[in-house]
KEVO-609699 format. One line per 8 residues: their letters; for each residue y, z, x of C-alpha. Coordinates in steps of 0.5 Angstrom, whole numbers, plus 2048, in hexadecimal, padded with zeros to 3 digits. Layout:
% residues N
a) Y/Z/X | ...
//
This chain:
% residues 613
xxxxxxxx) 7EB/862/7F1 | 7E5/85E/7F2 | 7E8/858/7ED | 7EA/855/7F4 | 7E2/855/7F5 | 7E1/84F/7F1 | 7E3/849/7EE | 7E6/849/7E7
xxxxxxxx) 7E0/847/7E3 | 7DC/84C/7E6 | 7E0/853/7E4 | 7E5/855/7DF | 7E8/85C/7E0 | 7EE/85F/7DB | 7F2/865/7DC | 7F3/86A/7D5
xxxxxxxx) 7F8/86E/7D8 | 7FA/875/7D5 | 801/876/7D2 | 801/87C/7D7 | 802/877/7DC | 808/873/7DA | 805/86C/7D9 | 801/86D/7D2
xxxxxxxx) 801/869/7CD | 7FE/86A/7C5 | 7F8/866/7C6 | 7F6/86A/7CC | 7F6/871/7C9 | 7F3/86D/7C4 | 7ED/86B/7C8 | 7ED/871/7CC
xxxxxxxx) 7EB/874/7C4 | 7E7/86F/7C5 | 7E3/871/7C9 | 7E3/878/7C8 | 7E6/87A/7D0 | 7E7/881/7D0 | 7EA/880/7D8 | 7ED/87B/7DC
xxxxxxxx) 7EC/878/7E1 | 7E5/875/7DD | 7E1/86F/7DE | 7DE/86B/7DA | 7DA/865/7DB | 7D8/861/7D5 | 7DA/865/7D1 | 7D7/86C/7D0
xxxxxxxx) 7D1/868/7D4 | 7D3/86C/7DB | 7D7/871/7DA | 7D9/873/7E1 | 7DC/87A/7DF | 7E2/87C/7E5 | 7E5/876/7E9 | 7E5/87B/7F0
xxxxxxxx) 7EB/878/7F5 | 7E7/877/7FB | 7E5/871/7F5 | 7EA/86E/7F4 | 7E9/869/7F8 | 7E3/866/7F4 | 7DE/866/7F9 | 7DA/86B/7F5
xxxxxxxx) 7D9/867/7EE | 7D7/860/7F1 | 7CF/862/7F1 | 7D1/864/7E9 | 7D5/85D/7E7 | 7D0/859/7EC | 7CA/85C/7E7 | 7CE/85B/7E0
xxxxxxxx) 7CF/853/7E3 | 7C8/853/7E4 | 7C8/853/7DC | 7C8/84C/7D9 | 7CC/84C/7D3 | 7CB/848/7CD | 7D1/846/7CB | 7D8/843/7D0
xxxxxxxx) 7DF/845/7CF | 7E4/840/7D1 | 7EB/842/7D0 | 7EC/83A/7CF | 7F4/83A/7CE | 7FB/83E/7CF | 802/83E/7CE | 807/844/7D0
xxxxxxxx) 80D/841/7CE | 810/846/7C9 | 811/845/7C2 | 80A/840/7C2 | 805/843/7C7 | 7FE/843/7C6 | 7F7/843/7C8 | 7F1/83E/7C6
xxxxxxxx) 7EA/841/7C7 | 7E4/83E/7C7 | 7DD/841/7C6 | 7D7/83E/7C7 | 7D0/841/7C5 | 7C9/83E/7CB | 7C4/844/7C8 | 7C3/848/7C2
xxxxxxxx) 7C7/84E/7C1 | 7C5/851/7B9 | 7C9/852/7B5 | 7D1/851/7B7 | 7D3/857/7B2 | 7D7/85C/7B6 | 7D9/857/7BB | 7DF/855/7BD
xxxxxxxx) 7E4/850/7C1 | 7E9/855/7C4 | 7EF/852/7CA | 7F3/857/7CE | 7F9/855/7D1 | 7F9/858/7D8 | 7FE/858/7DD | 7FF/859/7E5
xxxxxxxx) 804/85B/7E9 | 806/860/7E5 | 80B/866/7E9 | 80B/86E/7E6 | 80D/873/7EB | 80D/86F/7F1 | 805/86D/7EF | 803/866/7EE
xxxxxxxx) 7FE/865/7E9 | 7FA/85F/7E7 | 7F5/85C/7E1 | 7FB/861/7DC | 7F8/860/7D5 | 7FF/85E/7D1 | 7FD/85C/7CA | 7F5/85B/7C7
xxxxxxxx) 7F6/856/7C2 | 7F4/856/7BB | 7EC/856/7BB | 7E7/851/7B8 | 7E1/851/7B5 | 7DB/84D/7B8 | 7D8/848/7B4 | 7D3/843/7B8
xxxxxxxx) 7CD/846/7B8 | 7C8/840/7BB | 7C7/83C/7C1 | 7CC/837/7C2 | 7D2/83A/7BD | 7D9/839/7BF | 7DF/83E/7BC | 7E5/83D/7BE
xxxxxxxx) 7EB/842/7BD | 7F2/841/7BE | 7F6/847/7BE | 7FF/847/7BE | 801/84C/7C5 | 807/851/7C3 | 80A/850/7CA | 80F/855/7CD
xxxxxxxx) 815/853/7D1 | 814/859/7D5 | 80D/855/7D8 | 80C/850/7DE | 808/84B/7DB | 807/848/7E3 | 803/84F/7E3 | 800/84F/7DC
xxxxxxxx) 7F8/84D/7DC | 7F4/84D/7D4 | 7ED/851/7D4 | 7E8/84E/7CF | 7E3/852/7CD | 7DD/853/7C8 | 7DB/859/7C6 | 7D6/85D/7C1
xxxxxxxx) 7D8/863/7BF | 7D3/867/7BD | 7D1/869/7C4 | 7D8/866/7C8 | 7D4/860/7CC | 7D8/85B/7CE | 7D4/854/7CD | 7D8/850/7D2
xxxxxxxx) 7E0/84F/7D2 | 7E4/849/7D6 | 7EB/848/7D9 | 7F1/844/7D9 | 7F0/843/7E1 | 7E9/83F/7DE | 7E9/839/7DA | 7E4/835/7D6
xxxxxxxx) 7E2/833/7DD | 7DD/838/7E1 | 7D8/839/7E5 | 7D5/83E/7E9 | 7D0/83E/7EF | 7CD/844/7F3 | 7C7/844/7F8 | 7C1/848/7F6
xxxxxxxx) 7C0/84A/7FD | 7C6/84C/803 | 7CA/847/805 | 7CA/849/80D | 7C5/84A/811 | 7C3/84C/818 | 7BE/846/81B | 7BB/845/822
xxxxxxxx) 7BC/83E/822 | 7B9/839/81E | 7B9/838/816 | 7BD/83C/811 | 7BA/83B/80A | 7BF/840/805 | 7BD/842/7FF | 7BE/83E/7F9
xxxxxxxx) 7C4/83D/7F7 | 7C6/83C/7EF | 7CC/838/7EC | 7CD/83B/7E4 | 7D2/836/7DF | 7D5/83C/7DC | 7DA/837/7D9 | 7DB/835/7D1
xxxxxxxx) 7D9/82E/7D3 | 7D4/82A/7D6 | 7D7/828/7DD | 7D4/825/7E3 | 7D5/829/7EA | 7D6/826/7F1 | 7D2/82A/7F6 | 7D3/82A/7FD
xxxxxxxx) 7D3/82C/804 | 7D8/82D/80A | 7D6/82D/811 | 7DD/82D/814 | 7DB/834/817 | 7D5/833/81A | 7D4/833/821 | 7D2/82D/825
xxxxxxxx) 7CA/82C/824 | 7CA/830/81D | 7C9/82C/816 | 7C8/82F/80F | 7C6/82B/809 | 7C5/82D/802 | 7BE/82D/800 | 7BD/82A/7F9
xxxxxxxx) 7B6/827/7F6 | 7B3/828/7FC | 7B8/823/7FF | 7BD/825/804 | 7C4/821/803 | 7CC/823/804 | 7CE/823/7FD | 7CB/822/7F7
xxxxxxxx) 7CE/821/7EE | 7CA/825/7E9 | 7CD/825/7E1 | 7CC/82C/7DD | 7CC/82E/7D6 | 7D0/835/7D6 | 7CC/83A/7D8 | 7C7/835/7DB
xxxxxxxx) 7C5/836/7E3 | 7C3/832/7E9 | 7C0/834/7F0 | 7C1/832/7F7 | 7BF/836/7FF | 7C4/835/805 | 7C0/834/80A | 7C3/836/811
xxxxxxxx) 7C1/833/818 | 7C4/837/81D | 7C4/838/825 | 7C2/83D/82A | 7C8/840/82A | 7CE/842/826 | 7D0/841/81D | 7D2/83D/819
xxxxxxxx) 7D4/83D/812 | 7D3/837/80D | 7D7/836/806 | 7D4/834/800 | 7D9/832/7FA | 7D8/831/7F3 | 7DD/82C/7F0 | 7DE/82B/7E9
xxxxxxxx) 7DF/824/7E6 | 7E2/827/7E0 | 7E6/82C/7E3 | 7E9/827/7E8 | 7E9/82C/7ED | 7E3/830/7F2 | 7E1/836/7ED | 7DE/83A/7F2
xxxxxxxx) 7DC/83A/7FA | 7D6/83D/7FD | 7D6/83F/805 | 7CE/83F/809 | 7CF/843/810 | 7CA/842/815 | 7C9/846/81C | 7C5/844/821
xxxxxxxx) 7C6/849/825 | 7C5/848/82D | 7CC/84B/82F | 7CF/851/834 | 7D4/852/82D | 7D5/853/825 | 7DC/853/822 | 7DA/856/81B
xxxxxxxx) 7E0/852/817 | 7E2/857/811 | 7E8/853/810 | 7E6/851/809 | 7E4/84A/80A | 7EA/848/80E | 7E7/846/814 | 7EA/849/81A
xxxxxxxx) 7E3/84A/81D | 7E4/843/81F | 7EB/842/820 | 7EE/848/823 | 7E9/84B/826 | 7E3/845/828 | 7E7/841/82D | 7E9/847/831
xxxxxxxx) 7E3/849/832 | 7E1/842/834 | 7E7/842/83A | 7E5/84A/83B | 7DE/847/83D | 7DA/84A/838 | 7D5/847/832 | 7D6/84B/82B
xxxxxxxx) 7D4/84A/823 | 7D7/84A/81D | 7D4/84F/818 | 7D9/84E/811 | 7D9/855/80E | 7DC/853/808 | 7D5/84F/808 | 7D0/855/808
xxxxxxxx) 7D0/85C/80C | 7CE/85C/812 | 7C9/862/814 | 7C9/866/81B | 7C2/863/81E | 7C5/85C/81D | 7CB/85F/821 | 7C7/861/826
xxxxxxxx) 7C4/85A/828 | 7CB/859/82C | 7CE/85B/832 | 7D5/85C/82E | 7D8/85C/828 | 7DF/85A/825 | 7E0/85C/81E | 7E7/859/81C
xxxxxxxx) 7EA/85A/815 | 7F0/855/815 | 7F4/857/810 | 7F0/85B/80B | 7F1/863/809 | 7EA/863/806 | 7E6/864/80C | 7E1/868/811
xxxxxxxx) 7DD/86A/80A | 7D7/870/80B | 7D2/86B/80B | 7D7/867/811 | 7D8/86E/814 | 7D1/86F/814 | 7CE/869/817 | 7D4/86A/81D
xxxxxxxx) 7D2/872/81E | 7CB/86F/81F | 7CD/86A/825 | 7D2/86F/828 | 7CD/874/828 | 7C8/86F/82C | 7CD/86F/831 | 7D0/869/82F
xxxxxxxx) 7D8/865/830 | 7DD/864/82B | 7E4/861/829 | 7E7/863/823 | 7EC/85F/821 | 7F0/85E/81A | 7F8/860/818 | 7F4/865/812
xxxxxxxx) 7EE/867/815 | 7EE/86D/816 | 7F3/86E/80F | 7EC/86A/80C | 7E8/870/80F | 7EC/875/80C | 7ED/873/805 | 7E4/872/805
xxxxxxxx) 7E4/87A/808 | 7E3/878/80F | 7E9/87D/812 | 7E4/882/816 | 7E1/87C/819 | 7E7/879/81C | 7E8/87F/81F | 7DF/881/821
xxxxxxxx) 7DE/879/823 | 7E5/877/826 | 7E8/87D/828 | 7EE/87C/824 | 7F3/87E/81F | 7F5/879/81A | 7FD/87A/819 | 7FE/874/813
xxxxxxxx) 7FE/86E/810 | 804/86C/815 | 807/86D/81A | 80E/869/819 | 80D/866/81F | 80A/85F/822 | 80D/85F/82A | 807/860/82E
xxxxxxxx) 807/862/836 | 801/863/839 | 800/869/83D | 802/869/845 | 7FB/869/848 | 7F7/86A/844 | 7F0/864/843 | 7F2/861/83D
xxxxxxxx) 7FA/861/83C | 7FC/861/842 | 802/85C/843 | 802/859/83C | 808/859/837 | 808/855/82F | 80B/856/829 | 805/855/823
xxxxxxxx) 806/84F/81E | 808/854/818 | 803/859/815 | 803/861/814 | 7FE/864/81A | 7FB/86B/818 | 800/871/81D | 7FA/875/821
xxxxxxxx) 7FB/87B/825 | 7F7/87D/82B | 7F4/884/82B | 7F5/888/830 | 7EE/88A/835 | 7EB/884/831 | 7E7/87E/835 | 7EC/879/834
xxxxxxxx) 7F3/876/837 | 7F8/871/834 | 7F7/86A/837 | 7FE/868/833 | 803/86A/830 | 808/869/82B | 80F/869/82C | 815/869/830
xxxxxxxx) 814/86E/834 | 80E/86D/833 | 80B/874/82F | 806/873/828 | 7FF/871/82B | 7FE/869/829 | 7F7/868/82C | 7F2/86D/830
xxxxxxxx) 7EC/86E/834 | 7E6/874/832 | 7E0/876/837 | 7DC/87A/833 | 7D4/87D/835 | 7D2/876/836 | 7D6/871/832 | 7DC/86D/833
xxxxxxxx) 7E2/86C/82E | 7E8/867/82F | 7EC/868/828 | 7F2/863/826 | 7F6/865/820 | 7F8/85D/81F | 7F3/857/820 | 7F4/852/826
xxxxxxxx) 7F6/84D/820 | 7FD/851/820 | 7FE/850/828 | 803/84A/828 | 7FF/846/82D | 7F8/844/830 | 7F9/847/837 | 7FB/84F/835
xxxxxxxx) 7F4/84E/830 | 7F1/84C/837 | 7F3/851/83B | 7F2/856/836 | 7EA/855/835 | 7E8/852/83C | 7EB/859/83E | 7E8/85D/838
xxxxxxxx) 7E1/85A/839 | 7E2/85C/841 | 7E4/862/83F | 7DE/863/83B | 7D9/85F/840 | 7D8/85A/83D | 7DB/855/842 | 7D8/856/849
xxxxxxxx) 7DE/858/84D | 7DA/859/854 | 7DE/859/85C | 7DA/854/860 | 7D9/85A/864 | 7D5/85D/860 | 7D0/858/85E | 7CA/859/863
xxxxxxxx) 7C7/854/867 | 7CA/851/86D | 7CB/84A/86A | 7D0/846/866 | 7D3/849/861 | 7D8/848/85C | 7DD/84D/858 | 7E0/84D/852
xxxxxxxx) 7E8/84B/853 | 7EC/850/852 | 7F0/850/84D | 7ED/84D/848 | 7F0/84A/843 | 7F7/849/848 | 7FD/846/84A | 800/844/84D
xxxxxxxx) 7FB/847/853 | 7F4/849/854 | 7EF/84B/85B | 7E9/848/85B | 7E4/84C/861 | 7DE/84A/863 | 7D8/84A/869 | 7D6/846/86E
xxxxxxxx) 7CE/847/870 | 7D0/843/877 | 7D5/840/87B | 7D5/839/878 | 7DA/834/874 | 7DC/836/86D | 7E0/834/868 | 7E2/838/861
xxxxxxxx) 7E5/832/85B | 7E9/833/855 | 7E5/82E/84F | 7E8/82E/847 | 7E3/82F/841 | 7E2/827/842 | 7E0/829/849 | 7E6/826/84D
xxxxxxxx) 7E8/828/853 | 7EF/82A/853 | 7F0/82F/859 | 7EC/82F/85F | 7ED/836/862 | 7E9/837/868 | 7E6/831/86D | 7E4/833/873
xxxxxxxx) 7E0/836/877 | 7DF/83D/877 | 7DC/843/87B | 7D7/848/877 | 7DA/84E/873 | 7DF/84F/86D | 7E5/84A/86B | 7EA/84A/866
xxxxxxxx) 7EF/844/864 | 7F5/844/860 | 7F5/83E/859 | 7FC/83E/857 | 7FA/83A/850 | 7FD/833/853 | 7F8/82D/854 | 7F7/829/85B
xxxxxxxx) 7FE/825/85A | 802/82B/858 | 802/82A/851 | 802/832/84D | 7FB/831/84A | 7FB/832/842 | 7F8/839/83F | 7F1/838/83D
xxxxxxxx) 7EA/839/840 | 7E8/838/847 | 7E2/837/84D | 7E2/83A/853 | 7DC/837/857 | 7DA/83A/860 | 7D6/836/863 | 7D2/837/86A
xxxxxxxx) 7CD/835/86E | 7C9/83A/86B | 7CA/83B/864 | 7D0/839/85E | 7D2/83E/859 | 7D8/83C/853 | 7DB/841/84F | 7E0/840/849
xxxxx) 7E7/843/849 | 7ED/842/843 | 7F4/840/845 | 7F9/841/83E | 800/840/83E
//
C-alpha cells in the first residue's frame, strides 16, 4: 500500500478486518459499526471526510490514493499527537500520549484520544497482511481547549502473547465524533522530536545549462518541543564542474541552524549550477538536535541535457542510473542523463529530446505506470529506441493494467512473475547475446514468451539447454525495442554489462558501426574497431588517401601510449591490424577504456574502443 510513500510522520494507515476474514478482532467490528460500513473493502481518510467507497485491486498498490492523502496533509492541523512512551513488556505494557493544542478548535466535546495497536506480518491463508488493527484502547475524552495546552494520557496495553512486538506499531489519533474527522494522529516510529520538509515546487528539473533555482523549500517542527535543526546540502553526486547551495535570507551557504517552536516553519531555495551536459542530484538533509538523529532528507535533481542518451531510473531512488548503468555506457562511448522517476514522472515530449532511452527498475514491482506507459508510447511512436530492463517490469506492468500493451508495444506475451532460472546463454548469432554466458547475482526475473509471427526474436535465453527467452529484440513499424527481464546490476561483472549495451546501442544505431569501405570520399578514414567492447582481440580497419608513412598508436584514458600498432609506410587503400589487448613490452593491458589515434600525411582521425576482462 501506499504507506511505503511516506515517512512515518507523514501518513498513518490502519486496517479494520472483518470477522469474515479470519484476522478480526472486537475492536475492529467495532470500528467498522463505527463508521457505518455496509461492504468491504472501504476506504476512509480522515474519518468519514473521504470515503472512498470500494478498493479495486488494480489499487492495490496505493498509487491512486496518493493525490488524496497529499491533499489532506496539505491541511494544518491545530493540534500534535506524539506517542511519547511505550512498552511491550506483558504484564506492565503501556503507551504515553502527548497532545498539544497550536490553534483553536472550539469546544473539546465529542472529542477523543483513541491508540490503536496494529500489527505487520500477519499470515491468513498464505496472505500476508499489514497495519492489522489488534486491540483499540479504552477512549479518552479531549480536555485542552486553547492554544498552548498540553494533555497528557497513559493507557495500560493488554498485551497477547500471540503477538510479535518487533512487528507491533501504536497509532494515536484525535478524533470528533460528530462527523468522524480525524484531527491529527502520531505513532511509535515518531518521537517528541519531528520535523517535516517538502519543496513547494518539483525537485527535478530538465535545464539547458546554467543556473537552477528550485521552488521553496519549507522545514515544519512537528515535534511537542522546541528544537534546532541542521540543515545542509551534499554535493558528493554532482559531476565535475556542477555546484549547488542553499539559498537563505538571500545568502548562499552549504549548511545553515534554525530553532522552531512546534509548529513554526523555516524556508530556504537549492540552487544548482549545472553544465552543458549530463544530471546531477544534490541532498538536502534535515538534522534534529533534539532527536540526535537526521529526521528527514531531501534529493534536488538537475538535467542539463546535451546527451545521445536518457536512462529513466524508476528504481525507487537506489541509484542504479549512476552505478550499474552510467559507467557502461561511458565505456560503450556514449554520453546519458539520469532522469530519477521516484523523483517526479516524466512525460513522452521529454522522451523525445533523446536518441535513446533506458528505462531501468531495479528490483522494484510497482513499475511501468499508465502515466509511464503513456509517455513511452508517445516516444515509440515517434520512432524512438528503447531498452526496458528491471527483474518486475513487466509483472509491475501487468499489476497497473498494462497486459495488452506488452503484447500491442513489445510484441510479447508475459508468462510470470518467475521464471525459476538465473543461467543466462546468449543466442548463437544474433547481434546482442552472441558469445555470452553469466549467471544473475540473485533476483526473480519475469518469464516471457515469444509470439509466434510477431517482430521480436530472443536475444538471450535462460536455461541449460537454453529455452525460456531472458531478453529480446522487438522491430516494430518504425521503433526499436531491446527488453531484459533483469537490470545490468544483476550481471556478475562490468565487462558482460559493457558488452551488453555497447551491442544493444549498435543494434538500435546509436553507436556508429560504418565499414571504412562504406565511408565516402577517397581520404583517410578510420572505422570503428570491431568488436567493441572485446577481448582478448579486436580489428581495427582504416583508409589511406595515398601512398605515404602512417602510424596507428593505442593511447590509455591519461592519453599513454600503450601499443603502437602500425609504423611505416604504407600504399593507398583500406588495411586492417589485429590489437591483442597486450602494451608495447607484452604486458596484458588492464580492462577499461582506450584511444586508438591514425595518422597521415593528410589527416589523423581517434576513435574510442573498451577491452573488458
Amino acid at each position: 500500500m501506499c504507506e511505503d510513500h511516506y515517512l512515518p510522520n507523514e501518513f498513518n494507515y490502519i486496517s479494520y478486518e472483518a470477522s469474515s476474514g479470519g484476522l478480526s478482532c472486537p475492536d475492529s467490528d467495532a470500528r467498522m459499526n463505527y463508521y457505518g460500513m455496509s461492504g468491504i473493502p472501504d476506504l476512509r481518510f480522515d474519518g468519514n471526510w473521504h470515503i472512498q467507497v470500494g478498493a479495486p485491486e488494480s489499487d492495490a498498490n496505493g498509487q491512486a490514493y496518493i493525490a488524496i492523502i497529499d491533499s489532506h496533509r496539505a491541511v494544518e492541523a491545530p493540534l500534535a499527537v506524539v506517542v511519547s512512551d511505550y512498552s511491550y513488556e506483558i504484564g506492565s505494557a503501556f503507551v504515553e500520549v502527548k497532545v498539544k493544542m497550536f490553534a483553536d478548535i472550539g469546544s473539546p466535546a465529542n472529542h477523543y484520544i483513541r491508540v490503536a495497536v496494529i500489527e505487520d506480518n500477519l499470515v491468513y491463508n498464505g496472505v500476508t497482511y499489514d497495519n492489522t488493527c489488534r486491540d483499540v484502547l479504552p477512549q479518552q475524552a479531549l480536555t485542552i481547549s486553547a492554544p498552548g495546552e498540553e494533555q497528557i494520557v497513559n493507557l495500560p496495553i493488554p498485551m497477547s502473547a500471540a503477538w510479535h512486538p518487533e512487528d507491533l506499531m501504536l497509532i494515536a489519533f484525535v478524533q470528533r465524533d460528530t462527523d468522524r474527522y480525524i484531527i491529527n494522529s502520531g505513532n511509535s516510529k515518531v518521537g517528541e522530536y519531528a520535523a517535516i520538509a517538502g519543496a513547494t515546487g518539483p525537485q527535478q528539473v530538465m535545464a539547458d545549462g546554467g543556473q537552477i533555482v528550485f521552488d521553496e523549500t519549507t522545514v515544519l517542527n512537528i515535534g511537542l518541543l522546541t528544537d534546532t535543526f541542521d540543515i545542509s546540502i551534499d554535493t558528493s553526486n554532482l559531476r565535475g564542474g556542477w555546484g549547488a547551495q542553499l539559498l537563505r535570507d538571500g545568502s548562499e551557504t552549504s549548511t545553515f541552524s534554525v530553532t522552531l517552536a512546534p509548529f513554526e516553519s523555516a524556508s530556504f531555495n537549492v540552487v544548482m549550477d549545472t553544465g552543458t551536459t549530463g544530471s546531477g542530484s544534490v541532498a538536502v538533509n534535515v538534522y534534529s538536535q533534539g532527536a540526535g538523529e537526521n529526521v528527514q532528507t531531501l534529493i534536488f535533481a538537475g538535467i542539463a541535457g546535451g546527451t545521445d542518451l536518457l536512462v529513466v531510473a524508476d528504481d525507487d531512488g537506489s541509484g542504479l542510473g549512476y552505478t550499474a548503468y552510467g559507467p557502461s555506457l561511458a565505456a560503450a562511448g556514449a554520453t546519458y542523463s539520469v532522469w530519477e522517476r521516484s523523483l517526479a514522472p516524466i512525460t513522452g515530449s521529454d522522451l523525445l529530446a533523446y536518441d535513446a532511452v533506458i528505462w531501468e527498475s531495479g528490483a522494484k514491482s510497482n513499475s511501468m505506470l499508465a502515466a509511464d506507459r503513456s509517455a513511452i508510447d508517445a516516444y515509440l511512436a515517434a520512432g524512438g529506441r528503447l531498452i526496458l530492463a528491471g527483474e518486475d517490469l513487466l509483472q509491475g506492468a501487468v499489476a497497473n493494467g498494462g497486459s495488452a500493451w506488452i503484447q500491442l508495444k513489445l510484441r510479447l506475451s508475459y508468462g510470470s512473475g518467475d521464471s525459476g532460472n538465473l543461467q543466462v546463454n546468449g543466442v548463437a548469432g544474433d547481434p546482442i547475446g552472441d558469445g555470452q554466458s553469466f549467471t544473475l547475482t540473485g533476483g526473480d526475473p519475469d518469464q516471457v514468451n515469444l509470439i509466434t509471427g510477431q517482430p521480436v526474436e530472443a536475444c538471450y535465453r535462460f536455461g541449460n539447454p537454453a529455452t525460456t527467452p531472458a531478453g529480446t529484440r522487438t522491430t516494430y513499424g518504425t521503433y526499436l525495442v531491446v527488453y531484459l527481464p533483469f537490470g545490468l546490476e544483476r550481471m556478475p561483472a562490468d565487462g558482460d554489462r559493457e558488452i551488453f549495451l555497447a551491442r544493444a546501442l549498435q543494434w538500435l544505431g546509436l553507436l556508429e558501426t560504418v565499414a571504412v569501405e562504406d565511408v565516402p570520399g577517397a581520404g583517410p578514414a578510420l572505422a570503428q574497431n570491431a568488436p567493441n567492447p572485446f577481448n582478448p582481440t579486436t580489428k581495427i580497419s582504416f583508409r589511406t588517401g595515398r601512398s605515404g608513412p602512417a602510424r596507428l598508436d593505442v593511447f590509455n584514458a591519461r592519453g599513454q601510449l600503450v601499443r603502437v600498432l602500425v609504423d611505416g609506410v604504407l600504399a593507398a587503400g583500406v588495411h586492417e591490424a589485429i590489437w591483442d589487448g597486450t602494451t608495447q613490452t607484452g604486458q596484458q593491458a588492464a580492462s577499461g577504456t582506450y584511444f586508438y589515434r591514425l595518422r597521415t600525411t593528410d589527416d589523423e582521425l581517434t576513435r574510442k574502443m573498451s577491452l573488458v576482462k
